[in-house]
N, C-alpha and C positions, 0 to 999 in steps of 0.2 A: 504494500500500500504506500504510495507516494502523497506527501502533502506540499501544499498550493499554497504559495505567499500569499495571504487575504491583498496586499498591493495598498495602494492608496484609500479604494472606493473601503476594502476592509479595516483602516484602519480610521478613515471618516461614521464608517457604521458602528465602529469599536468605542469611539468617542461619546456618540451620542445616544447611543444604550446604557455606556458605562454614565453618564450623567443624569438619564432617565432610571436608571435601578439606583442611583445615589440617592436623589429626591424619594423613590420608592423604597426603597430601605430606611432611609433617616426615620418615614413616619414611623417601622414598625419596629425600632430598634437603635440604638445610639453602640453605635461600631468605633472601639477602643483602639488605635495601633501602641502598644507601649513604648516609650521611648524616641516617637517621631513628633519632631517640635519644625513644623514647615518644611515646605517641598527639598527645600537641599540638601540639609538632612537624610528626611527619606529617601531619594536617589539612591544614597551612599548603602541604604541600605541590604539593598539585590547588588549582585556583583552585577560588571558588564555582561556583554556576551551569553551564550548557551549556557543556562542555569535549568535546574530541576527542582520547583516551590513541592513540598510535600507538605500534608497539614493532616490533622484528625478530622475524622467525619459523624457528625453526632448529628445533624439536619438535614432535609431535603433541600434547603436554605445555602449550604455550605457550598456549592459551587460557584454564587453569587459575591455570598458574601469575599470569598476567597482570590474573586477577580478584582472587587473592591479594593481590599487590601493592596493586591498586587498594583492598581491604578493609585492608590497613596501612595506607592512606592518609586511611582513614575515608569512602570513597565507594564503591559499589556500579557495577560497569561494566555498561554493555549491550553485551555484543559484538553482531560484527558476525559470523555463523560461515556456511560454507559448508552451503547448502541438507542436504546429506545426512545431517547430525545430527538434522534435526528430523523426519524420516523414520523414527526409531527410536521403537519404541512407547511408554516409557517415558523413554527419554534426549531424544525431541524435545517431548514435555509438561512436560517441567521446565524446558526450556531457554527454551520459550515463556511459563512462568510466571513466570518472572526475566527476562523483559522481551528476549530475547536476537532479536538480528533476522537472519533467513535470506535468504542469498544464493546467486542461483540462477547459480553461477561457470558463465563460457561461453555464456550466451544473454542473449537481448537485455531481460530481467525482471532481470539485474543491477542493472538502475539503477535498478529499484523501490525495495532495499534504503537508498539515498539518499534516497530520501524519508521512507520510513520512520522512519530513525534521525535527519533533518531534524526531524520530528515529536519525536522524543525529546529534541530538544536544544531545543524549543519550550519543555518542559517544566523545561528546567532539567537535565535528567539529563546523564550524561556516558558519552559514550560510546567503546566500544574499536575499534580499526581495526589490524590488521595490513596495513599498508601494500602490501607484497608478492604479496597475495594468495594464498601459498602459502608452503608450509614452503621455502627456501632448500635450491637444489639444488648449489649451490659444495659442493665435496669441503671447503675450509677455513673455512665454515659462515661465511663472510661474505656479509653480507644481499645482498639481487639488486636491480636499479632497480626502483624503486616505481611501480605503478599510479596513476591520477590521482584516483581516488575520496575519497582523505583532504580534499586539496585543494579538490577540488569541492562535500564536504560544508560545510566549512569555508568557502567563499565562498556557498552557500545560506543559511547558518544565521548567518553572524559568530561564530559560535565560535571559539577559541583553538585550538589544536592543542599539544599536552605529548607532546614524545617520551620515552620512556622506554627504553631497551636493557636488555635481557637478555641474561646470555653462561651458558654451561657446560647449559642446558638439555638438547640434543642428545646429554649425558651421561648423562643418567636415563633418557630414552627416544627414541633414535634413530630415521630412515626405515624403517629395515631390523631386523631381527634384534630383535623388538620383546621376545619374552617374554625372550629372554637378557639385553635390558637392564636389564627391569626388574629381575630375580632378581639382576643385578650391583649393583643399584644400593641394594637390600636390606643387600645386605654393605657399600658403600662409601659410599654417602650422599654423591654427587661434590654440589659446591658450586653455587649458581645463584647469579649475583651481579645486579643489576641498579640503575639508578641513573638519577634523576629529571634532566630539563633544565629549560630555561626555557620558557614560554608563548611560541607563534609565532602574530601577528595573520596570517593570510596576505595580507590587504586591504591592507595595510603594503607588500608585496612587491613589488605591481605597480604600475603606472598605467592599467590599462584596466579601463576600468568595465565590461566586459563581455569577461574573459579567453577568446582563443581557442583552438584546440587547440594550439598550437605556445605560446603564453605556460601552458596550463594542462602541460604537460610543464615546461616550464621550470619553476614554481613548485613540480611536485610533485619533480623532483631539489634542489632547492634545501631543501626540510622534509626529504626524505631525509638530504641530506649532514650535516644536523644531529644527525639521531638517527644516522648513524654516528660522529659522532664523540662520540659518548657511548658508543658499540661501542669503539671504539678505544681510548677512558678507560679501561674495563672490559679491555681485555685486553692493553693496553700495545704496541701494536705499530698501524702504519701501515696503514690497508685498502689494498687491490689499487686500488681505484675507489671515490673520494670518494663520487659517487652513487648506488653499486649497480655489483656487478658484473655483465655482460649474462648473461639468461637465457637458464638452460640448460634446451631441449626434453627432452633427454634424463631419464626419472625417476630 
């Protein structure tokens, strides 16, 4: 799978969605970056060039919010989103025109989406990665062990990996009970806090030039444990499981 510079017209459409979901976010939510005191600042905060944002996933919310972030940051994210968005008539043409890459979760065209976003970080872009794979089924919305995909893209490309956590998300818009949240969250504006770490070489991590699947689990709980403990900065308290608590089948 090859991906397509969104160009100019993508980066006009980028602009002015990312400032229509700012206005649309602010009513249902007041979004925290820790440590960004104005735009120049925040620059500094993404390295240049091909980067990989990973973050925890506790909302349906989170893919938004996390391009937010990224546009505080003065950079423009390509997520990585599950195939079924781009399926929508109109939600999956824009998603496509902001450069966003579809993952076909559960079949074996997953690991297309790798290359793909390989390709986008050829270019220099920087891209998003929910680590997890899915929104975080723990009842106390502490992230789950990570999938090895972050890591793997990361060792195709040499890119960096920047984790970033999000906490209070889950607040605005829950698994369940979706339009109650929202309408709560009209009246309450709960908080989303979230906060930048350090750049991780993953190449750094190992010694095998050619990591196998037991070393590529290892490295990818090892980038994990890091962006929880950027979870745990943000919410003061100790996770259950440094690297993910094990996944729950149950939705």
């Amino acid at each position: 799978m090859n991906w397509s510079d969104p160009g100019r017209t993508g980066a006009v459409v980028y602009a002015v969605l990312g400032a229509v979901a700012a206005v649309a976010v602010a009513g249902l939510t007041r979004l925290r970056v820790a440590g960004v005191r104005g735009r120049r600042r925040a620059a500094m905060a993404l390295p240049d060039g091909a980067v990989i944002v990973i973050s925890n996933h506790s909302s349906y919310l989170d893919g938004i919010l996390l391009a937010l972030v990224g546009r505080r940051l003065g950079r423009p994210l390509r997520l990585l989103a599950t195939a079924g968005v781009f399926r929508f008539p109109v939600v999956g043409g824009l998603a496509r025109r902001l450069g966003y890459i579809p993952v076909e979760r559960g079949t074996s065209d997953a690991a297309n989406a790798l290359e793909a976003a390989a390709s986008a970080l050829a270019e220099g872009e920087a891209i998003g990665i929910f680590p997890e794979g899915r929104t975080t089924r723990d009842p106390h919305q502490w992230p789950e062990r990570a999938k090895t995909g972050a890591v793997r893209l990361a060792l195709m490309s040499g890119a960096p990996i920047v984790p970033i956590a999000m906490v209070g998300a889950h607040r605005v818009l829950g698994r369940r009970r979706l339009v109650r949240s929202l309408i709560r969250s009209v009246f309450l504006r709960p908080e989303v806090r979230s906060v930048i770490g350090a750049p991780i070489d993953v190449w750094q991590l190992t010694d095998q030039s050619d990591p196998d699947a037991s070393e590529l689990r290892r490295l990818a709980d090892l980038v994990m444990e890091q962006l929880i403990d950027l979870v745990e900065e943000l919410r003061g308290e100790i996770a259950p499981d440094p690297i993910g608590v094990p996944r729950r089948d149950a939705a």
